[in-house]
C-alpha positions in Angstrom: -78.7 -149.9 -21.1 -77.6 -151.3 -17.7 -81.1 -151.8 -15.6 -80.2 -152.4 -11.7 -83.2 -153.8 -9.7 -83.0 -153.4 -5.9 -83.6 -156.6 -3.8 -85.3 -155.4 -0.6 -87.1 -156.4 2.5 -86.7 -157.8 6.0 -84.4 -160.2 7.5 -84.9 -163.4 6.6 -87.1 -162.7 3.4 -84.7 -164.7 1.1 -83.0 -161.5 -0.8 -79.6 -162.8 -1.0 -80.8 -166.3 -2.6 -82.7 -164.5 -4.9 -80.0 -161.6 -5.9 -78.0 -165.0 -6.5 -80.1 -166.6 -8.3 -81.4 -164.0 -10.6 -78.0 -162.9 -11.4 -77.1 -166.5 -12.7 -80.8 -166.7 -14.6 -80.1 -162.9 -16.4 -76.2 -164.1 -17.0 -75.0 -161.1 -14.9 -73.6 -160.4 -11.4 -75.0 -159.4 -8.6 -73.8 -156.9 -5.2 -73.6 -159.0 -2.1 -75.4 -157.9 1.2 -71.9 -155.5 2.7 -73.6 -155.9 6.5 -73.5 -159.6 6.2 -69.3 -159.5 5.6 -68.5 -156.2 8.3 -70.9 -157.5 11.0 -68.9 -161.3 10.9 -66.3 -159.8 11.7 -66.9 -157.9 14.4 -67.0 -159.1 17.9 -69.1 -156.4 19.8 -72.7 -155.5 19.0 -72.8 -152.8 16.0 -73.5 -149.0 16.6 -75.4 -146.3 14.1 -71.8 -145.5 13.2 -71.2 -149.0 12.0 -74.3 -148.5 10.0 -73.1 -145.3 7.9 -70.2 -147.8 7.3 -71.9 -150.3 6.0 -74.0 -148.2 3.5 -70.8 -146.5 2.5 -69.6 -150.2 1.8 -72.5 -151.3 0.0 -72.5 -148.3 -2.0 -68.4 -148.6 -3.1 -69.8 -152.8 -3.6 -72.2 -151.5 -5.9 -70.4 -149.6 -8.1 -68.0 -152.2 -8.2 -70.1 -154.4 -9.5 -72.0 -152.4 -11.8 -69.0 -152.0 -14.5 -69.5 -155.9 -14.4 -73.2 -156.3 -14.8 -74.2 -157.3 -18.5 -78.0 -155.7 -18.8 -79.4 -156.3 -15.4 -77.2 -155.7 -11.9 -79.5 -157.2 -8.6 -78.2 -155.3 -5.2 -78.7 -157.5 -2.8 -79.5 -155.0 -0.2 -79.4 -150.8 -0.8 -80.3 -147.4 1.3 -84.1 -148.4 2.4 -82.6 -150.9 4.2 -80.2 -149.1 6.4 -82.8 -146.1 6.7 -85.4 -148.3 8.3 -82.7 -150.6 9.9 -81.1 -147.5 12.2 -85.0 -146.0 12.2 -86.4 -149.5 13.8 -83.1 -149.9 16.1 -81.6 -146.6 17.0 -84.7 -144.6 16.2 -83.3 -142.2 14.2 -82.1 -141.9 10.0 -78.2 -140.7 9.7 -78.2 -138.1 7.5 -76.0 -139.9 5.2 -78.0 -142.7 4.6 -81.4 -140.2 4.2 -78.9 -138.7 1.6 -77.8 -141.9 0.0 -81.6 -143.2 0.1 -82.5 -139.6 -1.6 -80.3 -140.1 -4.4 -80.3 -144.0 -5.2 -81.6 -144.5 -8.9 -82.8 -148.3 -9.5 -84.7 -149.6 -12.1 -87.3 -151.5 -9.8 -87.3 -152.5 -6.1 -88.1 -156.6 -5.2 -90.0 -156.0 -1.9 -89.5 -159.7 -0.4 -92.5 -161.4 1.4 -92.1 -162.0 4.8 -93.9 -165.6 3.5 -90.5 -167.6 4.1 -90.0 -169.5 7.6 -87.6 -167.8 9.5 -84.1 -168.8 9.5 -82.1 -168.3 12.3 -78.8 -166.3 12.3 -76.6 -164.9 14.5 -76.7 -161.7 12.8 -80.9 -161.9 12.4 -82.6 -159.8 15.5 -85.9 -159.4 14.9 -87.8 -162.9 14.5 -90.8 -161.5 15.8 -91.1 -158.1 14.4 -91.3 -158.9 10.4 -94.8 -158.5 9.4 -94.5 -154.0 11.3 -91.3 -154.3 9.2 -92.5 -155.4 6.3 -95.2 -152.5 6.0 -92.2 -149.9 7.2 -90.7 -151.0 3.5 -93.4 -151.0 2.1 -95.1 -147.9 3.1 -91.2 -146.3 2.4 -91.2 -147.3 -1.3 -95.1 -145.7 -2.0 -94.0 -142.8 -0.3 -90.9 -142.1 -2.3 -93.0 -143.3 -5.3 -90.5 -146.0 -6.0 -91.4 -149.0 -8.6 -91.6 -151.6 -6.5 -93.6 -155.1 -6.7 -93.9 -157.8 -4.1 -92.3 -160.4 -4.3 -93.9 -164.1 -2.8 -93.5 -167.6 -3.4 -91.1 -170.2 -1.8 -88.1 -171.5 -3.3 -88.4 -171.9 -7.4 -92.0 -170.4 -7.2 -90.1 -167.0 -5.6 -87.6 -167.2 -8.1 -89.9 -167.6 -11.4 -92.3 -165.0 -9.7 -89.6 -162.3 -9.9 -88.3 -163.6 -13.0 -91.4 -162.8 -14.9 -92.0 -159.4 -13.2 -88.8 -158.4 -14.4 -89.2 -160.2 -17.9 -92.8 -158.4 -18.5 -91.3 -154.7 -16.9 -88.1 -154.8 -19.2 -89.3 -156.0 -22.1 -88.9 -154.5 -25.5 
């Protein structure tokens, strides 16, 4: 049975490296970050409407990708990220997305450190902000009693960290 482990966190925590790179460890495929693709190609900042977009894009990317997955599918990116993305920036949830959070099923949720450097990016805002957003995710995923385990380590020390949290919570 298809197990799909949610790749979580704040900006610059290394999720899409890791979705990546767990994908191609577990010979699967993984659901690219959706807000990374719509918000290149916009040219004007991004509003809470552009938000319920991208979750309804992530969502369609997911399910696109999960009729590909072999046993494991990492989302790179899901619902807790655009709940405390338009909570932390607009100050408010779109009932869509507290629906789509709601009603989410993974397997396990990768909290990512906020022990990588920063990386700059045009479409990173909140250098300064990670450790208040890192406890927002946390505190999100023990209050919805998600499984969740936090994920540390830089480069292959990250990578073999999550692949043994995964190898000891899936196995037979």
């Amino acid at each position: 049975m298809l197990k799909k482990i949610a790749i979580t966190g704040p900006e610059s925590t290394g999720k899409s490296w890791l979705a990546e790179h767990l994908a191609r460890k577990f010979n699967t495929v993984w659901a690219p970050e959706f807000a990374r693709e719509y918000l290149s190609e916009r040219k004007s900042s991004y509003t809470i409407d552009d938000v319920v977009a991208i979750a309804k894009g992530q969502i369609a990317q997911e399910i696109f990708w999960e009729g590909r997955a072999a046993d494991f599918l990492f989302s790179d990116t899901e619902m807790l990220v655009c709940k405390i993305w338009t909570d932390f920036v607009f100050g408010k949830i779109p009932k869509f997305i507290q629906e789509a959070f709601e009603n989410q099923q993974y397997d396990l949720y990768l909290l990512c450190n906020i022990d990588l450097p920063w990386e700059p990016d045009p479409l990173r805002e909140h250098p300064n902000s990670r450790e208040l957003i890192f406890e927002k995710y946390k505190q999100a995923l023990i209050q919805a009693k998600l499984p969740f385990v936090i994920i540390s380590g830089v480069g292959e020390n990250r990578l073999n960290h999550a692949i043994n949290v995964i190898q000891q919570q899936f196995s037979d």
